[in-house]
C-alpha positions as CSV (number, residue, x, y, z in Angstrom):
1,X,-1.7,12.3,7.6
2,X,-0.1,11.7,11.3
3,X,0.1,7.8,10.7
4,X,4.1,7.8,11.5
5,X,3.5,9.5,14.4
6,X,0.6,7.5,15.7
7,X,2.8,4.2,14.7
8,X,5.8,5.9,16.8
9,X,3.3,6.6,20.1
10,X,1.8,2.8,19.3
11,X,5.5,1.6,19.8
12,X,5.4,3.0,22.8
13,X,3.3,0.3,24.7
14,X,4.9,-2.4,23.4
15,X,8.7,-3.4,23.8
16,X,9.7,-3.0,20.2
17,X,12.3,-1.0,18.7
18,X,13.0,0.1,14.9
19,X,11.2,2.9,12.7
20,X,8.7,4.0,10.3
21,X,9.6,6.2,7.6
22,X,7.5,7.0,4.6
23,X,8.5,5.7,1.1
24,X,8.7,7.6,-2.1
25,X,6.0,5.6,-3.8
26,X,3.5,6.9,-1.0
27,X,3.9,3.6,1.0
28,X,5.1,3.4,4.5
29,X,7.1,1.3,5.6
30,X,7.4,0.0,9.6
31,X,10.7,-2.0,10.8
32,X,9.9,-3.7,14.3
33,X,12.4,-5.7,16.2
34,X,11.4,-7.8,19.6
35,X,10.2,-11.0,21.1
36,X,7.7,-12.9,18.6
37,X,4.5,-11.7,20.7
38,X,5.3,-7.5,21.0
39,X,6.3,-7.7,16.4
40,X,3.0,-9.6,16.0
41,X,1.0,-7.6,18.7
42,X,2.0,-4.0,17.5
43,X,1.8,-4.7,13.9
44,X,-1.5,-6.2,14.0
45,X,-2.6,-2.9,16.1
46,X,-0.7,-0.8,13.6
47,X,-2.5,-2.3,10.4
48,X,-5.9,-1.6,12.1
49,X,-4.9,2.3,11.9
50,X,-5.7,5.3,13.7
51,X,-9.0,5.1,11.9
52,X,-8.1,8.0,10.2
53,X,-5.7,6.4,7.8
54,X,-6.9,4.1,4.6
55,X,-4.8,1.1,4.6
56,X,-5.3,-0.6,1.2
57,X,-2.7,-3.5,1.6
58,X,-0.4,-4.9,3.9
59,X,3.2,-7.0,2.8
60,X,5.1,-8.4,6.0
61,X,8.4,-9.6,6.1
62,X,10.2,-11.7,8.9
63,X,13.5,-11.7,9.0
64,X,16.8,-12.4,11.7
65,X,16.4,-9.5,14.3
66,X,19.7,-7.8,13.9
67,X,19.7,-5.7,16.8
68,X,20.5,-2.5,14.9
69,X,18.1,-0.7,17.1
70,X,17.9,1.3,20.5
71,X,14.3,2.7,20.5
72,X,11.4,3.3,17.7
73,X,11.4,6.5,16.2
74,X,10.5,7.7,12.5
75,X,13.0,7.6,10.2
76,X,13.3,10.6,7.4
């Protein structure tokens, strides 16, 4: 479907690192780390889709950035 790899190029304007990696129950999942404004920012963009994708429902999590992360990349 292309959506991790739109995700990964959508990471790439904003200064956020983490991954997306697809679940086994079809779901995708998308871990962002950054200031408050880039999260919210490239999440919100993320959910709208390529326009190509059907997002049926969204769950968001915020948690203490941990700092596990050097870029964004997809995550097999």
């Amino acid at each position: 479907m292309g959506f991790r790899y739109f995700t990964c190029r959508l990471a790439a304007n904003y200064p956020v690192t983490g991954y997306v990696r697809n679940l086994p129950d079809e779901d995708v999942e998308i871990v962002a780390e950054g200031e408050k404004w880039a999260v919210e920012s490239f999440i919100e963009e993320a959910v709208r889709g390529p326009g190509y994708a059907l997002i049926l429902n969204v769950k968001s999590y915020v948690e203490n950035p941990q700092g596990n992360f050097r870029s964004f990349g997809i995550k097999y």
